[in-house]
C-alpha positions in Angstrom: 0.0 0.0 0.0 2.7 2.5 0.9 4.4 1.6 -2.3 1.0 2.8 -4.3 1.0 6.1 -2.3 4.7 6.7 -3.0 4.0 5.9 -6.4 0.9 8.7 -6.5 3.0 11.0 -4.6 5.8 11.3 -7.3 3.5 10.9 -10.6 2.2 14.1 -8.6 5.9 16.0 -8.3 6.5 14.7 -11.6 3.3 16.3 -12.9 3.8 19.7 -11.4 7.6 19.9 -12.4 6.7 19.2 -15.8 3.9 21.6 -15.9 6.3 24.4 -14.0 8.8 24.1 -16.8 6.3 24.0 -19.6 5.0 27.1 -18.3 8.3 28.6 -18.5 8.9 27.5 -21.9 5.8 28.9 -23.3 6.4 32.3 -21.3 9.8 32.6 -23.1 8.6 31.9 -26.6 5.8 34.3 -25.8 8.6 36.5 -25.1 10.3 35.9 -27.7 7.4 35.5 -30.8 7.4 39.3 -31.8 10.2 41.7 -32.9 10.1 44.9 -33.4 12.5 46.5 -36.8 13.4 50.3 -36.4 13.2 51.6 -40.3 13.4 55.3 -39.1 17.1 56.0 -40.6 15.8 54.1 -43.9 14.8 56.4 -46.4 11.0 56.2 -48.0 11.0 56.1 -51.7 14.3 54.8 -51.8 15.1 52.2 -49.0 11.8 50.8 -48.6 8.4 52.2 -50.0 5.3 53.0 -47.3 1.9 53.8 -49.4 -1.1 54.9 -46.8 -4.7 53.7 -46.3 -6.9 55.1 -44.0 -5.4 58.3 -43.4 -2.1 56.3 -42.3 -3.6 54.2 -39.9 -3.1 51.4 -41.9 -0.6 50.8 -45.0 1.5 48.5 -47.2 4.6 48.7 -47.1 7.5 47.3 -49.3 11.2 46.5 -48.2 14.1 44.4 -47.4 15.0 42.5 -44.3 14.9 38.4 -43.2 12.8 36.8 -40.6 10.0 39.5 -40.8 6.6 37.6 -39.8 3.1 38.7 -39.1 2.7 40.0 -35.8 6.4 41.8 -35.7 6.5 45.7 -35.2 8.1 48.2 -37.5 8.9 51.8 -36.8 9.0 54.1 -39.2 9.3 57.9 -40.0 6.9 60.8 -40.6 8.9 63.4 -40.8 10.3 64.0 -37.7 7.7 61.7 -35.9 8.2 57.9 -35.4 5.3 55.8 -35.4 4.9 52.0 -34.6 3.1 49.8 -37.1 1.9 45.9 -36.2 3.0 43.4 -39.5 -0.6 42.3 -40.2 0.0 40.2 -42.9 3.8 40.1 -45.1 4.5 38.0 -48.4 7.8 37.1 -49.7 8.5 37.7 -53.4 10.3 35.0 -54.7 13.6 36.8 -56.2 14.8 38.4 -54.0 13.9 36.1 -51.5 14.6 38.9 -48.6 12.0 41.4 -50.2 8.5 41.5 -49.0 5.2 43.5 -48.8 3.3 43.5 -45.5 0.0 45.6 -44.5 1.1 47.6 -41.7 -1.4 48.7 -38.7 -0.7 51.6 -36.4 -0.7 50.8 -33.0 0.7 52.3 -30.1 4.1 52.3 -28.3 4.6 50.5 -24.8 
C-alpha cells in the first residue's frame, strides 16, 4: 500500500515539475514571438516604400529584411515623428527572396 502512495505522490511531483517548466517554456517563446524593426534611418521612396490607407492608420509597405513575420513591429518615420506599425500580414516575393510586402497597422508604443 505505501508503495501505491509513494507511487501517486511522485507521478504528482513529476506532474507539477513538468507543468512548471512548460510554463516557462511557453512564457519565453511568448517572449520571444514578436520583434520589433526600427526603419526610421531608412529612407521612403528609396530604401523601402510606405503607401497609406486610411489616413495612415493602416498601409502596405515594401522592403528588405529576413525573418520578418506577421505580428512583428516596424517603426518608421513621418517626418520627424516615429510611429509604430503591427505586421498584419507580409508575403515574400520569390527573387529576391529577402524582399516582401506587409500591410502595416498603427498601433501604439509600450
Amino acid at each position: 500500500m505505501s508503495h501505491i502512495r509513494l507511487g501517486i505522490h511522485l507521478n504528482i511531483i513529476f506532474l507539477s515539475l513538468y507543468k512548471f517548466l512548460l510554463g516557462k517554456t511557453l512564457s519565453k517563446t511568448k517572449k520571444l514571438q514578436s520583434k520589433t524593426y526600427d526603419y526610421t534611418q531608412y529612407v521612403n521612396g528609396h530604401d523601402y516604400v510606405f503607401e497609406s490607407v486610411d489616413n495612415q492608420t493602416k498601409g502596405y509597405m515594401t522592403g528588405q529584411g529576413r525573418g520578418i513575420k506577421r505580428g512583428d513591429y516596424i517603426i518608421l518615420c513621418d517626418g520627424s515623428n516615429a510611429i509604430r506599425y503591427q505586421i498584419e500580414e507580409i508575403d515574400y516575393y520569390s527573387d529576391p527572396p529577402d524582399m516582401w510586402i506587409a500591410l502595416l497597422q498603427e498601433v501604439d508604443f509600450e
